[in-house]
C-alpha positions as CSV (number, residue, x, y, z in Angstrom):
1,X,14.4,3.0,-25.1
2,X,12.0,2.2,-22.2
3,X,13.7,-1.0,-19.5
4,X,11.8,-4.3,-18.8
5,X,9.6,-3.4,-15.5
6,X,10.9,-5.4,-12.5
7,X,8.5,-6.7,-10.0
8,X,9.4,-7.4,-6.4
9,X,7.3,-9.3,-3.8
10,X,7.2,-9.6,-0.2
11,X,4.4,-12.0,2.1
12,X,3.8,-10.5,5.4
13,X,1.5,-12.2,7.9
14,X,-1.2,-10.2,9.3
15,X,0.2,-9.7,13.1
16,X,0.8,-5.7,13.8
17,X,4.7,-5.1,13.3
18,X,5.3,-6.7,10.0
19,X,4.1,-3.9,7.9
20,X,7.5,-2.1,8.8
21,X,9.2,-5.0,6.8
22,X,7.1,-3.9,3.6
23,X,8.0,-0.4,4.3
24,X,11.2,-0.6,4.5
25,X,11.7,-2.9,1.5
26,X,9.3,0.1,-0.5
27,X,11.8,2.8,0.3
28,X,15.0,0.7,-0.6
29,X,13.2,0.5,-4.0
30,X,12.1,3.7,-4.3
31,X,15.6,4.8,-3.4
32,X,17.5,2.7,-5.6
33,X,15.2,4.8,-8.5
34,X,16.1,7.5,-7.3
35,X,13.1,9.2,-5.6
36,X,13.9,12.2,-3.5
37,X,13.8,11.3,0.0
38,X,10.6,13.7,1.2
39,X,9.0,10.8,-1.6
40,X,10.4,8.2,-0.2
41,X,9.2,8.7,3.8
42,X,5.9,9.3,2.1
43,X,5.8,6.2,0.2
44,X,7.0,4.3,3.3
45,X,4.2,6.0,5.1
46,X,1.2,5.0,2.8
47,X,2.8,1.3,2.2
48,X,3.0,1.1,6.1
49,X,-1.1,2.2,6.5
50,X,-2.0,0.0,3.5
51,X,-0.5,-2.7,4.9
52,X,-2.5,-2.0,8.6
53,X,-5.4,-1.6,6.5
54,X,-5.1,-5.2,4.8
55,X,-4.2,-6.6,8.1
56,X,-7.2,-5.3,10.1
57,X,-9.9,-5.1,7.7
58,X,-9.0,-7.6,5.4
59,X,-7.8,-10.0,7.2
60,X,-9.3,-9.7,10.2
61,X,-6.0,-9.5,12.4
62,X,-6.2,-13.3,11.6
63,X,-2.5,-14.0,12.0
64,X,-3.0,-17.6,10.1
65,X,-3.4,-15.2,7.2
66,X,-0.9,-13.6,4.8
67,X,-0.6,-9.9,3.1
68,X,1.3,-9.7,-0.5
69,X,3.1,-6.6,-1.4
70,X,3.6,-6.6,-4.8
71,X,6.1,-3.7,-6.6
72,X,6.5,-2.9,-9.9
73,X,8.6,-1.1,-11.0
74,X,9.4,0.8,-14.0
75,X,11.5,3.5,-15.3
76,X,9.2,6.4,-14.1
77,X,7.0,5.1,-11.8
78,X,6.6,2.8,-8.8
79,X,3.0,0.7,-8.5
80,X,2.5,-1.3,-5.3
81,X,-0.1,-3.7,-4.5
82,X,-1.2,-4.4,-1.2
83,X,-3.5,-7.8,-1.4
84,X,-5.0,-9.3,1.4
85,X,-7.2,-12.5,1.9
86,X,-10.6,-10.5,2.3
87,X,-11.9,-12.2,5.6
88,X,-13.3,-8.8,6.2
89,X,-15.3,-8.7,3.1
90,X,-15.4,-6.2,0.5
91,X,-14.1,-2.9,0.9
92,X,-16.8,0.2,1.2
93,X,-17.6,1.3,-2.3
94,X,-17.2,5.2,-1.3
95,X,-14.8,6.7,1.4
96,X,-15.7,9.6,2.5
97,X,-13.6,13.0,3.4
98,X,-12.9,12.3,7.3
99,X,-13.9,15.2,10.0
100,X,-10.4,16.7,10.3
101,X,-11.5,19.1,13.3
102,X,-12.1,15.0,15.5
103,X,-9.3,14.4,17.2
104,X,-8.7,11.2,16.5
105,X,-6.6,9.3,13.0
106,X,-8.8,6.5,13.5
107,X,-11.0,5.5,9.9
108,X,-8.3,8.4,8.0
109,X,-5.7,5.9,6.4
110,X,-7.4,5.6,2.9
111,X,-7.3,9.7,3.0
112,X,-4.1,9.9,4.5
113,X,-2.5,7.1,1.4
114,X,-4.2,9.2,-0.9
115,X,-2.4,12.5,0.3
116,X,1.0,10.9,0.3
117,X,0.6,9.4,-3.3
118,X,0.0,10.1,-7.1
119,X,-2.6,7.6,-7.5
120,X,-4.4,5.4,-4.8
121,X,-7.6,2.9,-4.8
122,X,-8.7,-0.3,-4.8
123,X,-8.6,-2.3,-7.7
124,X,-10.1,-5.7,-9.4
125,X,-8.2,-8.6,-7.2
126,X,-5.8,-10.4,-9.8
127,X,-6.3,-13.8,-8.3
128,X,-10.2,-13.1,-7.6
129,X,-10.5,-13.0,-4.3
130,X,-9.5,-10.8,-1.2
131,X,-8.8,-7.2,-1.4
132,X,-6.0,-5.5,-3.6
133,X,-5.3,-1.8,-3.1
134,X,-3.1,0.0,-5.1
135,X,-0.8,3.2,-4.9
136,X,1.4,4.7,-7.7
137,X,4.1,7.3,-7.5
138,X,5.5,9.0,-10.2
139,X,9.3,9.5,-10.2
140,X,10.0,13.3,-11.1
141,X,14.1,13.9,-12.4
């Protein structure tokens, strides 16, 4: 018999510093399912640069503006939703591989979520506006 999913939310503004707050309540969660820790400092990772992402591009670094991290949470799996307010417009349709011989991380964190998680993109905003990316890990017992 499958549980009720469980959704937890958290509003960040978009100032540089806050994403740790949305990290660290991502890998209490994914903890208290009982994701193996290597999981959990990669969740916390790709939660961290989603949250970056929404804040610079989405919102502009507008710090008048908020980012909602939404988690649901289900008996085998873990879906969180970064949404920001989409001052920055739409996001690129395509993202492509980054030049891993540059020596610079700027422009990677889209590839770098996608490494660290089961399933990662954006996704049809829910309230119609703004960005909403979204990143799914699979719990393995």
């Amino acid at each position: 018999m499958s549980k009720k999913s469980h959704f937890v939310e958290i509003r960040i503004p978009s100032e540089l510093g806050y994403e740790k707050m949305a990290m660290k309540l991502a890998g209490a969660v994914a903890q208290k399912m009982g994701f193996a820790s290597d999981r959990i400092e990669d969740l916390k990772t790709a939660v961290a640069e989603a949250c970056l992402n929404a804040m610079e591009h989405g919102n502009q670094l507008d710090a008048s503006t908020q980012v909602l991290v939404l988690l649901n949470i289900d008996d085998d799996r873990l879906a969180i939703d970064v949404k920001d307010e989409g001052r920055g417009g739409a996001p690129p349709e395509r993202f492509p591989e980054p030049d891993l011989h540059r020596k610079t991380l700027r422009h990677m964190g889209i590839y770098i979520i996608r490494n660290l998680v089961d399933e990662a993109g954006f996704v049809e905003p829910d309230l119609g506006k703004g960005n909403q990316f979204r990143m799914v890990i699979h719990l393995q017992r």
